[in-house]
Z-matrix of the N, CA and C atoms (Angstrom, degrees):
N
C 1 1.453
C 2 1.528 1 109.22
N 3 1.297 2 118.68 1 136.08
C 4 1.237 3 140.50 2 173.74
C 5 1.618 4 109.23 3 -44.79
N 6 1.341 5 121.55 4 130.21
C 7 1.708 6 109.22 5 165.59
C 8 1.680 7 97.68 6 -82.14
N 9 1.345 8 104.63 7 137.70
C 10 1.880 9 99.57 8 169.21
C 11 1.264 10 107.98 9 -126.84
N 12 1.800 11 109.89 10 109.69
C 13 1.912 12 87.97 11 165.09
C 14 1.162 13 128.54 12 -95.77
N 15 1.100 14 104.18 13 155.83
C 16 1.570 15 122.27 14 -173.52
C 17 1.682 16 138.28 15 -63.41
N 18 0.935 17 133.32 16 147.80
C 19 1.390 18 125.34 17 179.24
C 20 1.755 19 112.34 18 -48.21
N 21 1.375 20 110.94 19 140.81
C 22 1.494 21 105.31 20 175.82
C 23 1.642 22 104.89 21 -176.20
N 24 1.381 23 92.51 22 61.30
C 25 1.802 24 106.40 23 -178.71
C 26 1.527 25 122.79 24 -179.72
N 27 1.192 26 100.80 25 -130.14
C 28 1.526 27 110.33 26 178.70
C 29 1.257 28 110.24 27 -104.89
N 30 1.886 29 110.71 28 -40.87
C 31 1.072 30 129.21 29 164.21
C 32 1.372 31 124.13 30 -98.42
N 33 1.602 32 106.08 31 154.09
C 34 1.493 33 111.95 32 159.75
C 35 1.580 34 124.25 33 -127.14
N 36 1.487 35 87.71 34 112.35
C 37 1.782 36 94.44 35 179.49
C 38 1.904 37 96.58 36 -148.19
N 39 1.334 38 104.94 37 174.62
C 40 1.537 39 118.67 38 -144.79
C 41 1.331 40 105.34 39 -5.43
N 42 0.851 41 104.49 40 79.23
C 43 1.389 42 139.52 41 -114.34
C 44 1.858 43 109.66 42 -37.08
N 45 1.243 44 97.33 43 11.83
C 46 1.812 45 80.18 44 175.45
C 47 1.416 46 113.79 45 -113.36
N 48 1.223 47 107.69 46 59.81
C 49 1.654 48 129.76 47 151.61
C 50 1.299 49 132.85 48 86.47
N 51 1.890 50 106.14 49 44.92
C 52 1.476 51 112.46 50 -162.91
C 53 1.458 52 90.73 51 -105.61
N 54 1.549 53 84.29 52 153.08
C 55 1.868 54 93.28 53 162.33
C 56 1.700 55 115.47 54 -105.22
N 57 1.393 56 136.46 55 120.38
C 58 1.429 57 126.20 56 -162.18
C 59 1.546 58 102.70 57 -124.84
N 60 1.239 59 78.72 58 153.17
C 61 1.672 60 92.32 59 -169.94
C 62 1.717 61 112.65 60 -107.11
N 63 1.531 62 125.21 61 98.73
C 64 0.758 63 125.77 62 179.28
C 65 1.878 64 130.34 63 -77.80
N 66 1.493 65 106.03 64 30.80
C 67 1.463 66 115.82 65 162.64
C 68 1.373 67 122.18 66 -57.76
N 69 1.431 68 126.87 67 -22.64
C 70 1.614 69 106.18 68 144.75
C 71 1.319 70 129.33 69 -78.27
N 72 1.292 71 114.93 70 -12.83
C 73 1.479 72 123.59 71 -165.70
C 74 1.276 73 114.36 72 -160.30
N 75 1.509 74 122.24 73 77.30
C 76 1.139 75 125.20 74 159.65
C 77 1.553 76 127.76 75 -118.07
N 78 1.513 77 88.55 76 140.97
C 79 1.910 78 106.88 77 -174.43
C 80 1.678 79 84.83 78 -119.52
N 81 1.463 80 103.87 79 102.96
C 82 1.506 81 115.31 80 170.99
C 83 1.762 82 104.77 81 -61.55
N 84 1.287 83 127.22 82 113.95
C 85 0.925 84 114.37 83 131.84
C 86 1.639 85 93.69 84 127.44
N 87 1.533 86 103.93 85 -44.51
C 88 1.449 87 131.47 86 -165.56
C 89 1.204 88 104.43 87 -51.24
N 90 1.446 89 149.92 88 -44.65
C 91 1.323 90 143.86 89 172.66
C 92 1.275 91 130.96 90 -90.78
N 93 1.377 92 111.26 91 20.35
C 94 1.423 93 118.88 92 -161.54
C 95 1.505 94 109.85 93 -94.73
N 96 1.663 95 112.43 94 -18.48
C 97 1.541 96 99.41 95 178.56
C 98 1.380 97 121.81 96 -70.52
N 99 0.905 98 142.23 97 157.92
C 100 1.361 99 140.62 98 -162.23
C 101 1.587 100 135.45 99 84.73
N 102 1.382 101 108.14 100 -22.07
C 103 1.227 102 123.99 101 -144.60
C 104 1.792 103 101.85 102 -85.59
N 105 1.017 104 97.03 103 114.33
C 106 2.204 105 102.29 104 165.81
C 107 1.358 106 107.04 105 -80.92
N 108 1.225 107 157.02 106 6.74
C 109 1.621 108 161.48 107 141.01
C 110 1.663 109 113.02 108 -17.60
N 111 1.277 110 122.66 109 119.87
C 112 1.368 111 117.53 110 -162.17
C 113 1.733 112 85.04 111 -103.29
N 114 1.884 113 110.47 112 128.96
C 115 1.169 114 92.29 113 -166.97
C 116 2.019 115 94.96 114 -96.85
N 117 1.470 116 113.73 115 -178.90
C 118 1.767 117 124.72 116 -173.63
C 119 1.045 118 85.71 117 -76.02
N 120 1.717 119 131.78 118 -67.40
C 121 1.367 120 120.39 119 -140.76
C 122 2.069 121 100.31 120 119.82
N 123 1.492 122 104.78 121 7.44
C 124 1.907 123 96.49 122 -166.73
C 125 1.650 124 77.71 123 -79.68
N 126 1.567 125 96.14 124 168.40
C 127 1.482 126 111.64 125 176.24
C 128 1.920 127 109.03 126 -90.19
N 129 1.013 128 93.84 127 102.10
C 130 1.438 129 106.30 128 160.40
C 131 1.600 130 109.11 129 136.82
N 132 1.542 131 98.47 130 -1.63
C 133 1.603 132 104.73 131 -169.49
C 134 1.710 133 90.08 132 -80.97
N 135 2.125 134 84.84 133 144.01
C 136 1.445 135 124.38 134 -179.18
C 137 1.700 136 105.12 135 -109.38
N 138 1.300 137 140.49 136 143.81
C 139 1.193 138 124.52 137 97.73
C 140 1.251 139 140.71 138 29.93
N 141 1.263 140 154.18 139 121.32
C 142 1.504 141 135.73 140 149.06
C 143 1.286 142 110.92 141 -144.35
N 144 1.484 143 118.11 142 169.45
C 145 1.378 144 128.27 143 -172.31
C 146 1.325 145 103.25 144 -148.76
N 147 0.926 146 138.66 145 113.41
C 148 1.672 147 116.55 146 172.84
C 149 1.854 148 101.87 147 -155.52
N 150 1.169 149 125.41 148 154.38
C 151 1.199 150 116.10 149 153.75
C 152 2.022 151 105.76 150 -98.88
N 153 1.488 152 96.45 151 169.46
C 154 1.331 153 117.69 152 -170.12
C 155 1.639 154 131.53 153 -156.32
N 156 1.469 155 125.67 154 167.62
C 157 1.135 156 110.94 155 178.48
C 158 1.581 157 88.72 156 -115.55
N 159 1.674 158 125.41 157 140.52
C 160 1.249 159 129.41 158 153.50
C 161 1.502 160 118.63 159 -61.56
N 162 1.418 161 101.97 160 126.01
C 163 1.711 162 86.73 161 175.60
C 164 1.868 163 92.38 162 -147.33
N 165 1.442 164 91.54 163 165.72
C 166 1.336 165 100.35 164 169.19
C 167 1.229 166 131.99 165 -97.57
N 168 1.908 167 102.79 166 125.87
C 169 1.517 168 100.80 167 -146.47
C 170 1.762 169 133.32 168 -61.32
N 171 1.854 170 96.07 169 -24.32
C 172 1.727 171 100.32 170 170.42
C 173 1.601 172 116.05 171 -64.15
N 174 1.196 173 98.86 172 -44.05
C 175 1.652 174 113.03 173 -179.58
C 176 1.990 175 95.64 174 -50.13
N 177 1.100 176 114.09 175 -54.89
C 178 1.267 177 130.90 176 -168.46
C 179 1.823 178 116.78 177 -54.99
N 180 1.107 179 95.22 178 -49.48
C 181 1.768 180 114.63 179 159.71
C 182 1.215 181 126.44 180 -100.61
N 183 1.368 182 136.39 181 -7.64
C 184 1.121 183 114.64 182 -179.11
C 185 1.726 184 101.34 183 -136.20
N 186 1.330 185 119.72 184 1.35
C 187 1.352 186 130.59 185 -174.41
C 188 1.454 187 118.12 186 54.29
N 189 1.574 188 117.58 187 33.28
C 190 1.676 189 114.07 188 168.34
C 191 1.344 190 104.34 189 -116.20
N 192 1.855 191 109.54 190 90.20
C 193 1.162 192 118.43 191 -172.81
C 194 1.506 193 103.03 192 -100.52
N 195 1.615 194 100.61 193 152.20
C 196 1.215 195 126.36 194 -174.22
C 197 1.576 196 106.29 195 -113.47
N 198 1.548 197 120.17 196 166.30
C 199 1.432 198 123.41 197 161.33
C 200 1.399 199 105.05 198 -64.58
N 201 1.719 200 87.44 199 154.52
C 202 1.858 201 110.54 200 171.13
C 203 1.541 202 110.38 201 36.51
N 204 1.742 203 106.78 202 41.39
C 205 1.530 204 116.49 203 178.35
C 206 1.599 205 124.78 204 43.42
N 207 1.531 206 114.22 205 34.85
C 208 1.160 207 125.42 206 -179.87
C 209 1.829 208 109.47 207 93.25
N 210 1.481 209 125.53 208 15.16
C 211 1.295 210 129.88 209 155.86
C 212 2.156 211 101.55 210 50.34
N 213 1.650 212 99.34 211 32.38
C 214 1.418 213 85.85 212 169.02
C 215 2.150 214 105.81 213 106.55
N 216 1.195 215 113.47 214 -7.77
C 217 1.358 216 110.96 215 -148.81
C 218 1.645 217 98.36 216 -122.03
N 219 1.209 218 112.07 217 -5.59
C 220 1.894 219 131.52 218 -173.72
C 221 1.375 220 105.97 219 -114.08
N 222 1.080 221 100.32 220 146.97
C 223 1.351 222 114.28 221 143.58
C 224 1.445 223 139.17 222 -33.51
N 225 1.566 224 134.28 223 107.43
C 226 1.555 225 104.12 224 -174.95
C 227 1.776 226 99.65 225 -110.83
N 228 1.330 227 94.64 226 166.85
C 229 1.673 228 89.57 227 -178.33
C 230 2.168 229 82.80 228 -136.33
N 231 1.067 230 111.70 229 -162.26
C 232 1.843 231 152.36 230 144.86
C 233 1.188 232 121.04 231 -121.08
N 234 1.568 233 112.24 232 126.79
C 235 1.438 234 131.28 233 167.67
C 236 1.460 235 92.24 234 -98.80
N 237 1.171 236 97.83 235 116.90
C 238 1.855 237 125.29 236 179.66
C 239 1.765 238 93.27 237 -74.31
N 240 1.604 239 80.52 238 138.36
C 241 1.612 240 87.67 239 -176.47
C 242 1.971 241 111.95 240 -81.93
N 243 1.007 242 107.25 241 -25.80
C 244 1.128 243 138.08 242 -164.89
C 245 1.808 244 94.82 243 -46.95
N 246 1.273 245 100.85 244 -83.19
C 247 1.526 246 130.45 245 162.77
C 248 1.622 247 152.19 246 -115.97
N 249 1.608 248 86.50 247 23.59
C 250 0.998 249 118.08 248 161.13
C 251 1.496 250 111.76 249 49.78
N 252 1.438 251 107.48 250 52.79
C 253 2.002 252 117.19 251 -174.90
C 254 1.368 253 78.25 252 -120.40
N 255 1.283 254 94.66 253 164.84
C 256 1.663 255 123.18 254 167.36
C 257 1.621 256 114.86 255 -103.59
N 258 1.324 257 97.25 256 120.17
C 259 1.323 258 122.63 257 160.56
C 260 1.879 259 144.51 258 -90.72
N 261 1.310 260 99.55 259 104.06
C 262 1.678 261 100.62 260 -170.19
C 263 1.215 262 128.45 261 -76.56
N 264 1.549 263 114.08 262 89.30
C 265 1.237 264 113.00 263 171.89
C 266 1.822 265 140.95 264 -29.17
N 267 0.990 266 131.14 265 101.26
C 268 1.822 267 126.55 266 177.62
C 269 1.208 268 143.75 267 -90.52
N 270 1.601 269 107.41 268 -12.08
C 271 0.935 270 106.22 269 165.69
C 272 2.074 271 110.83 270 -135.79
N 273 1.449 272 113.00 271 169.96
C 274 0.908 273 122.47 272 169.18
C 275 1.539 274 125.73 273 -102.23
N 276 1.031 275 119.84 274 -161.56
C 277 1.801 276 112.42 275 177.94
C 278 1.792 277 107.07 276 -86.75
N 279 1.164 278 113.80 277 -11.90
C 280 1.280 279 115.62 278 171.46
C 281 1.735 280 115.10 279 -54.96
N 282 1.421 281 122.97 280 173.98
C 283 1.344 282 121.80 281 160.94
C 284 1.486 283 111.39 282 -85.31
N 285 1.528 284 138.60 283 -12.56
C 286 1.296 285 127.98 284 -175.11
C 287 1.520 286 105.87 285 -94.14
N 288 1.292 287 133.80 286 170.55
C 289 1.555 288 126.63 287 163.49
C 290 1.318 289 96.89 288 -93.58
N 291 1.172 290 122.50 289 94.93
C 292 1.483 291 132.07 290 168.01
C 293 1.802 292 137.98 291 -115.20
N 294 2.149 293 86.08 292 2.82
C 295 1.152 294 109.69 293 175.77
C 296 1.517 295 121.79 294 91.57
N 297 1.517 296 96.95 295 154.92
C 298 1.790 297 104.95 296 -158.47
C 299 1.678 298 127.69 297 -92.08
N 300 1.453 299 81.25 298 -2.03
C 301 1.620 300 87.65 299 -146.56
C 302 1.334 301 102.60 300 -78.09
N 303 1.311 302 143.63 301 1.96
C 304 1.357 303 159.23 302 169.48
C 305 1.399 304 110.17 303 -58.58
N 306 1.751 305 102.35 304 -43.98
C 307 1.701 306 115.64 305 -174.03
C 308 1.161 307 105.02 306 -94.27
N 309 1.950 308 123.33 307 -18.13
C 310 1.474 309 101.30 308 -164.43
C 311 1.792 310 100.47 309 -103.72
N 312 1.368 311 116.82 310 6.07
C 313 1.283 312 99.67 311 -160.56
C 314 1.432 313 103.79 312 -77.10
N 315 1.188 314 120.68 313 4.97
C 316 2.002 315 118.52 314 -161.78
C 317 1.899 316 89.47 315 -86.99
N 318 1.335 317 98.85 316 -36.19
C 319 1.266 318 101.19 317 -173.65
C 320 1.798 319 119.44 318 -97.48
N 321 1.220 320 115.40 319 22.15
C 322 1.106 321 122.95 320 163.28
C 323 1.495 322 128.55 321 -41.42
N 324 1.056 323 123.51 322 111.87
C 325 1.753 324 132.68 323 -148.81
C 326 1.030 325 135.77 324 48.67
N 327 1.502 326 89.94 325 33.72
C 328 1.643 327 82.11 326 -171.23
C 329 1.585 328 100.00 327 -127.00
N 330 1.546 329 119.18 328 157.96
C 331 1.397 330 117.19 329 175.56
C 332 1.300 331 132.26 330 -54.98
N 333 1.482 332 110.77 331 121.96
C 334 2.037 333 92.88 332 -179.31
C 335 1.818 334 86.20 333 -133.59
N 336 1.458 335 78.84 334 169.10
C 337 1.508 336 110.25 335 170.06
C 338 1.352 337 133.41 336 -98.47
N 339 1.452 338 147.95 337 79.81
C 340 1.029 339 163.37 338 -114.93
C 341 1.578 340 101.36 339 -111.78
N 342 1.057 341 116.48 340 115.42
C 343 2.005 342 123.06 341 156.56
C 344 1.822 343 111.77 342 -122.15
N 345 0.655 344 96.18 343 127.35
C 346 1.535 345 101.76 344 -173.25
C 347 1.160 346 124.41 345 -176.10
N 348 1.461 347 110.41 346 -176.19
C 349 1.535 348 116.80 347 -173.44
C 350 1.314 349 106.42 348 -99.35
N 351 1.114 350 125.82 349 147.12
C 352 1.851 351 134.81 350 165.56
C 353 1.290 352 115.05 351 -116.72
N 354 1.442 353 120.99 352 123.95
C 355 1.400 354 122.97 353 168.47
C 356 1.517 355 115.26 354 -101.17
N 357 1.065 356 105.43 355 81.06
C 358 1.750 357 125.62 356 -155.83
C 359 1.651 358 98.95 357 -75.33
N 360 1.317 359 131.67 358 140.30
C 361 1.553 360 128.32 359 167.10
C 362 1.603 361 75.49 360 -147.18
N 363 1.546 362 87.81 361 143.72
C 364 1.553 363 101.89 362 -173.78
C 365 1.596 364 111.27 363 -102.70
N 366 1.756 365 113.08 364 -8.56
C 367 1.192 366 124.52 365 -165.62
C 368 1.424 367 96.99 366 -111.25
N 369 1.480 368 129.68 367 16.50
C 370 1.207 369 123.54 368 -171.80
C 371 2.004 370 105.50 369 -70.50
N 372 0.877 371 114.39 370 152.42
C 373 1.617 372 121.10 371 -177.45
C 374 1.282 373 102.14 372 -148.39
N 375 1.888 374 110.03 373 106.70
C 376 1.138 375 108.00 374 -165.35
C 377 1.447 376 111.93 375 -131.58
């Protein structure tokens, strides 16, 4: 069974209230059916739905993995199950964007279910 978190903000994504930025990996539009995600109003923000695996993002790109995906001290992203890109989480359940990785590290490799917002730029070059 899937871990799913829950709404606990403004937003809802994996599902406990990140906003992610799909500039490595965006499918405009493509995951948006389904989605309960209350969007801000930024220009370019999508919708999303996707399930995923949490992983930690150095481990993820550069393969120098650590325990419990860096125990709080890394970067976390989602590898979308869909198509298997990595997705960078931005926000946390807080009101500031001050980052997720506080909420995602419990769930480090493990499957979640994602609703949220995407601030998708398709011209991003990163």
């Amino acid at each position: 069974m899937k871990n799913i978190l829950r709404k606990a903000g403004l937003i809802t994504a994996f599902t406990a209230s990140f906003a992610f930025s799909a500039g490595i990996a965006s499918a405009e539009g493509e995951f948006a059916e389904g989605s309960n995600a209350k969007e801000f109003g930024f220009s370019g923000e999508e919708k999303a739905t996707f399930s995923g695996k949490v992983v930690d993002v150095t481990c993820e790109l550069t393969g120098n993995c650590v325990d419990n995906c860096g125990a709080g001290k890394r970067l976390m992203g989602i590898v979308r199950a869909a198509d298997n890109k990595l997705i960078l989480p931005l926000k946390n359940a807080q009101l500031a964007f001050n980052g997720p990785v506080d909420d995602l590290v419990p769930y480090c490799n493990k499957d979640v279910d994602v609703d949220g917002v995407c601030k998708c730029d398709n011209n991003y070059i990163g």
